[in-house]
KEKOL-917787 format. One record per residue (C-alpha): x, z negated, y negated; residue number from 1. Coordinates in Angstrom, 1 decimal, always signed. Layout:
BEGIN
R_x_z_y_nr
R_X_Z_Y_NUM $
...
***
This chain:
BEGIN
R_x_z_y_nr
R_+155.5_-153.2_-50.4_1 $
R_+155.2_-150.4_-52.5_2 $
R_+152.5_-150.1_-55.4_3 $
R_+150.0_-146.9_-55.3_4 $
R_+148.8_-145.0_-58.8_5 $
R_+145.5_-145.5_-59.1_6 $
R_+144.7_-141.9_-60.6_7 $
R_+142.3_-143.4_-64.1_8 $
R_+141.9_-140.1_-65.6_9 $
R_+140.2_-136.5_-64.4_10 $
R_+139.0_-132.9_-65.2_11 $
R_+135.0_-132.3_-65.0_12 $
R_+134.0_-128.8_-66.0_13 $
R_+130.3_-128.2_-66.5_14 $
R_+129.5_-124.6_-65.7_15 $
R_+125.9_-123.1_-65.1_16 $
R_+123.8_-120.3_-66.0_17 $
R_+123.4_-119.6_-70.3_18 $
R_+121.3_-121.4_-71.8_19 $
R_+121.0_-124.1_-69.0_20 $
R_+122.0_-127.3_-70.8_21 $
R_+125.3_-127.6_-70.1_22 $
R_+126.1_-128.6_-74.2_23 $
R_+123.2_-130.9_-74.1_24 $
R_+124.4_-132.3_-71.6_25 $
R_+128.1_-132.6_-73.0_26 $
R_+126.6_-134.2_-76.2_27 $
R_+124.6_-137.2_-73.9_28 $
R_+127.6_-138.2_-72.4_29 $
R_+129.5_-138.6_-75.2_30 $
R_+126.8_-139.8_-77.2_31 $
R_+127.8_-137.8_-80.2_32 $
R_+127.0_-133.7_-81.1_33 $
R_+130.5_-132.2_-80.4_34 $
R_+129.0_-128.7_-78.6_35 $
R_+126.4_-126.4_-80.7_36 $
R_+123.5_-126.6_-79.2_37 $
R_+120.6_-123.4_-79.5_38 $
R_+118.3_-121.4_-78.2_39 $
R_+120.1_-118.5_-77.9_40 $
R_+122.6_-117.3_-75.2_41 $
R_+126.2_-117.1_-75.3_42 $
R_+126.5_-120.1_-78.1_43 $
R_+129.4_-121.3_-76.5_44 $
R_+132.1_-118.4_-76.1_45 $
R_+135.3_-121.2_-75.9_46 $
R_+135.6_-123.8_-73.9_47 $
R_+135.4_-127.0_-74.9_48 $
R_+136.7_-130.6_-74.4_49 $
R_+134.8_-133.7_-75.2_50 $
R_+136.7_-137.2_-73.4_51 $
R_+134.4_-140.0_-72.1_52 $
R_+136.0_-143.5_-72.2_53 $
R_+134.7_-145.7_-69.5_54 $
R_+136.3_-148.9_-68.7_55 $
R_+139.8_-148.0_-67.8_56 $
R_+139.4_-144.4_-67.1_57 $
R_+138.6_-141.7_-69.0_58 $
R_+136.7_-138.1_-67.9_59 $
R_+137.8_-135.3_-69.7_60 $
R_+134.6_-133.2_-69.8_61 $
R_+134.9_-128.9_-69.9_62 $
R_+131.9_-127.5_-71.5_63 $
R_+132.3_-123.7_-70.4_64 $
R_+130.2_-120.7_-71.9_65 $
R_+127.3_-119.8_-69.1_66 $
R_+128.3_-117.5_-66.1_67 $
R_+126.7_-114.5_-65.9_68 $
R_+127.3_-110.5_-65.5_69 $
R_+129.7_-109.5_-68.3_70 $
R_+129.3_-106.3_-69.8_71 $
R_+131.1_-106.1_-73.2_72 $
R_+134.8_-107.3_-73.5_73 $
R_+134.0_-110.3_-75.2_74 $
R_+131.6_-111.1_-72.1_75 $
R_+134.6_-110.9_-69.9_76 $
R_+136.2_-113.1_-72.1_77 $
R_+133.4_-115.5_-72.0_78 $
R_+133.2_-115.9_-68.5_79 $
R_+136.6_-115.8_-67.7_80 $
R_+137.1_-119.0_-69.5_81 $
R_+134.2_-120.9_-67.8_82 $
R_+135.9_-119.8_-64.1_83 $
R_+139.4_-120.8_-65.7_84 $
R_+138.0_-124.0_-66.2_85 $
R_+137.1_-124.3_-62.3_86 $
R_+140.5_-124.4_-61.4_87 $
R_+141.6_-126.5_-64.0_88 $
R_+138.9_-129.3_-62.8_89 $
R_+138.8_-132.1_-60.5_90 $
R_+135.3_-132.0_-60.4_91 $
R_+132.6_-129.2_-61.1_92 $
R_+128.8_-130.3_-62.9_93 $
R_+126.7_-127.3_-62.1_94 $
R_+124.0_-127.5_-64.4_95 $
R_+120.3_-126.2_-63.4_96 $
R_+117.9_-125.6_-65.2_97 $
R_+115.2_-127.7_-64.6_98 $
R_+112.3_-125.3_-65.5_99 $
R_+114.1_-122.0_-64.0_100 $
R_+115.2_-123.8_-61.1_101 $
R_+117.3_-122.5_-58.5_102 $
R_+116.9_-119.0_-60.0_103 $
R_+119.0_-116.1_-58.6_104 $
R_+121.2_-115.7_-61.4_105 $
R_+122.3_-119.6_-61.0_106 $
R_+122.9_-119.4_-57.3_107 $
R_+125.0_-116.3_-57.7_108 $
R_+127.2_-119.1_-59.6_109 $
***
């Protein structure tokens, strides 16, 4: 009888839109401010990892700048992390903004 690994750890990257939530929502599941949160776009140029401790597992959580059309160098930059981080995740939170909805510009994600 052989014994399977039970796999007790994982990747979740939470991309949306700028400006969607996405380091709220990193900060509520942590229940501590780790990500800067603001009203203006493009706060988060990096991303970044916050770990949630459940039980036995743990969920390593991406928090990835928005997605959107780069135009500058630094915009390429941006967004290339938060796709980076897609391929690097187990799981993928897209984050909608509840009053924009379903816009265009977070579908196109």
């Amino acid at each position: 009888m052989t014994t399977r690994a039970v796999k007790r750890c994982g990747f979740a990257a939470i991309v949306g839109a700028p400006n969607a939530g996405k380091s709220t929502l990193l900060n509520a599941l942590l229940g501590e401010k780790l990500a800067i949160t603001s009203p203006k776009p493009q706060t988060t140029r990096t991303r970044i990892l916050g770990i949630l401790n459940h039980r036995k597992a743990q969920i390593c959580l991406l928090d990835t700048p928005g997605m959107f059309a780069p135009r500058s160098r630094l915009d390429r930059a941006m967004v290339g992390a938060a796709w980076q981080s897609l391929e690097d995740a187990d799981a993928i939170l897209l984050v909608v903004d509840a009053v924009r909805g379903l816009d265009a510009k977070t579908q196109r994600i």
